[in-house]
C-alpha positions as CSV (number, residue, x, y, z in Angstrom):
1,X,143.3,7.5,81.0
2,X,140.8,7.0,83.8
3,X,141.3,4.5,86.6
4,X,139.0,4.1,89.7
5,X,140.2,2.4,92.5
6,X,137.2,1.7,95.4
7,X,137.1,-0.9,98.2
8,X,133.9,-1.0,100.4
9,X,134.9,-1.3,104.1
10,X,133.5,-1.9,107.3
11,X,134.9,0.1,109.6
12,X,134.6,1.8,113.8
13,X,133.5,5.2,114.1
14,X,137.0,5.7,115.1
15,X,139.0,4.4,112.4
16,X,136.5,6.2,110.0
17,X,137.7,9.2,111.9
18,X,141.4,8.5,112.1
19,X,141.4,7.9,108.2
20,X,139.9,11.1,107.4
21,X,142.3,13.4,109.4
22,X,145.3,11.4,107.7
23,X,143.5,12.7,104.6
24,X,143.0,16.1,106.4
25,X,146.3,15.9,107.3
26,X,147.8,15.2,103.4
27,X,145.6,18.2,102.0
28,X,146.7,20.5,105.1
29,X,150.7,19.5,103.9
30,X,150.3,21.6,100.6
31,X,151.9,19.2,98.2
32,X,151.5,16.0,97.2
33,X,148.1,14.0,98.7
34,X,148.8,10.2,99.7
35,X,145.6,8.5,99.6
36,X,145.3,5.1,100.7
37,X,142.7,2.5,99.5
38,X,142.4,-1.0,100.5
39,X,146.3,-2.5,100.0
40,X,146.6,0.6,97.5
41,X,148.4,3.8,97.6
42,X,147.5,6.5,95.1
43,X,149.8,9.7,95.4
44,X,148.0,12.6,93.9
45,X,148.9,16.7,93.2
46,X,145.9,18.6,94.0
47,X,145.6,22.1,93.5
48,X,145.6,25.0,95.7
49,X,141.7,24.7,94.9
50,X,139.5,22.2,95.3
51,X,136.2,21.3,94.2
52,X,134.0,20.0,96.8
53,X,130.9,18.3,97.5
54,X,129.2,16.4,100.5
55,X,125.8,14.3,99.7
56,X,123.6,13.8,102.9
57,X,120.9,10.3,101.7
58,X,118.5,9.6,104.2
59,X,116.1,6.6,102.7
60,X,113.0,4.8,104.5
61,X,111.9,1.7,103.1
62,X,109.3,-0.3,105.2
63,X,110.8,-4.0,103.0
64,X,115.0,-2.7,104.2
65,X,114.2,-0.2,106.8
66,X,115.7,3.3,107.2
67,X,119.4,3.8,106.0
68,X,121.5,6.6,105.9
69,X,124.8,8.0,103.5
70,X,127.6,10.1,103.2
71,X,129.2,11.2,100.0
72,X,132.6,13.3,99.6
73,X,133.5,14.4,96.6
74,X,136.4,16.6,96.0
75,X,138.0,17.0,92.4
76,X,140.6,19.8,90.6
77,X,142.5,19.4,87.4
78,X,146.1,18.5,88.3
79,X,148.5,21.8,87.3
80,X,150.5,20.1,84.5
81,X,153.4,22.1,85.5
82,X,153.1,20.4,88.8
83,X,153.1,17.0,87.3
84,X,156.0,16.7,84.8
């Protein structure tokens, strides 16, 4: 089963920061991750390692003008031990 769950916000700088160091702050626990979506709350076991990724865009257009992205990407294979 695969299920994405994604909803595109506008947000401060500061609540951008504030949500990723309650993210920080659910990794940093050890167990189980609560990550929070929209009005959605996905609880997830990651492992003790993690795959990670961060994507830098930087586009110029003349037509849109210039506009710049940030990707994080972190994966792992939940430890079916863990999850039963």
């Amino acid at each position: 089963m695969s299920q994405k769950t994604a909803v595109p916000e506008e947000m401060t700088r500061e609540e951008i920061a504030n949500r990723l160091h309650d993210l920080a702050e659910e990794f940093e626990s050890g167990g189980e991750v609560v990550a929070r979506t929209g009005n959605k709350t996905v609880e997830l076991e990651p492992t003790d390692d993690v795959g990670y990724e961060l994507t830098v865009r930087e586009r110029g257009s003349i037509l849109r003008g210039n506009r710049e992205s940030i990707t994080i990407r972190m994966d792992w294979k939940p430890d079916r031990e863990r999850t039963e």
